[in-house]
C-alpha positions in Angstrom: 113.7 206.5 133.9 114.2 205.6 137.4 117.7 205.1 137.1 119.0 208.1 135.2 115.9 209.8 134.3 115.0 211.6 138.1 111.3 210.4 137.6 110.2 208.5 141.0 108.4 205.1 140.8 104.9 206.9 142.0 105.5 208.9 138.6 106.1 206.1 136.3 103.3 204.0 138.0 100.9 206.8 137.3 102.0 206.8 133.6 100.8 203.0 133.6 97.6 201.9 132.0 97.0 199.7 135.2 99.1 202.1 138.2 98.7 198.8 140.5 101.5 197.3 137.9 104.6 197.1 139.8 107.4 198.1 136.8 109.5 195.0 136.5 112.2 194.8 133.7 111.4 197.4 130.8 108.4 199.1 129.6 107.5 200.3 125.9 105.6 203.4 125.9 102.6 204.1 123.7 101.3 207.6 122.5 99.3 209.8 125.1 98.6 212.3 122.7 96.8 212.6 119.2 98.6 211.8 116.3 99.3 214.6 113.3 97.4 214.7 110.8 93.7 214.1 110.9 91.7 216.5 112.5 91.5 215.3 116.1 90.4 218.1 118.0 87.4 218.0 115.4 86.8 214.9 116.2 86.9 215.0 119.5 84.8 218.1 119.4 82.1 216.7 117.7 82.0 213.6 119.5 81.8 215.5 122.3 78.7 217.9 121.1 76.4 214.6 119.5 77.0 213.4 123.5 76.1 216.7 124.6 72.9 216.7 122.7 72.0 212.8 123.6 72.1 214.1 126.9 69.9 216.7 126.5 67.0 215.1 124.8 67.9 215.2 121.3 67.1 212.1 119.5 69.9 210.6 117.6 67.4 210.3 114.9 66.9 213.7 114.3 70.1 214.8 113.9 71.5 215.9 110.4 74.2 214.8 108.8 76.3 213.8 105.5 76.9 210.5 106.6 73.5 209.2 108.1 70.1 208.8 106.8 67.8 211.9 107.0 65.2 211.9 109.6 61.9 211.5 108.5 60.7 213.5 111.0 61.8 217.0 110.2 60.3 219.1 112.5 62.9 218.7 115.4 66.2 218.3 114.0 69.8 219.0 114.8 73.8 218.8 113.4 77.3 219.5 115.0 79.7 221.3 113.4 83.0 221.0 115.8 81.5 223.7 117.8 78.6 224.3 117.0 75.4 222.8 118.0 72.6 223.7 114.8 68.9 223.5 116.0 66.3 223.0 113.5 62.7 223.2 114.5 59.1 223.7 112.4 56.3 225.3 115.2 56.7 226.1 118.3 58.4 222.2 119.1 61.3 224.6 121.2 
C-alpha cells in the first residue's frame, strides 16, 4: 500500500487495531464491515434499543421476548423490534 498503493503511513496506521504499531513487513487485513447474510443492521439495531432502554430505567427483567423467560411482573413491560421500542404498562406505572 505504501509502496504502490498512494496511501501514507498515517493512513495505514489508522487502519491498525493498535495505531501505535509501527507497520513492519506485511499486514493481513481483516473485515471492517458486516458480513452478508444475517441480518446485521437488525442486530445491531436491537442491540442498540435493549441499551437504550437499560439506560433509561427499564429493567432487563421486564422486557418481552421469544427467547427469555417472561417477567413475572407484568405491569411494566417492554420489547425491541429493530426500531421499535414497545411499552407495556397496567395503571398509571408511566
Amino acid at each position: 500500500l505504501l509502496l504502490i498503493g498512494g496511501v501514507s503511513l498515517e493512513e495505514v496506521q489508522a487502519a491498525l487495531e493498535d495505531p501505535s504499531c509501527k507497520p513492519r513487513g506485511s499486514f493481513t487485513p481483516v473485515s471492517r464491515t458486516w458480513p452478508m447474510g444475517f441480518s446485521w443492521s437488525s442486530a445491531v439495531a436491537q442491540s442498540y434499543l435493549l441499551s437504550l432502554c437499560e439506560k433509561s430505567g427499564l429493567q432487563i427483567s421486564g422486557i418481552l421476548a421469544c427467547d427469555v423467560r417472561s417477567p413475572s411482573d407484568l405491569r411494566l413491560t417492554h420489547a425491541a423490534a429493530t426500531d421499535d421500542i414497545m411499552l407495556f404498562a397496567v395503571g398509571d406505572r408511566l
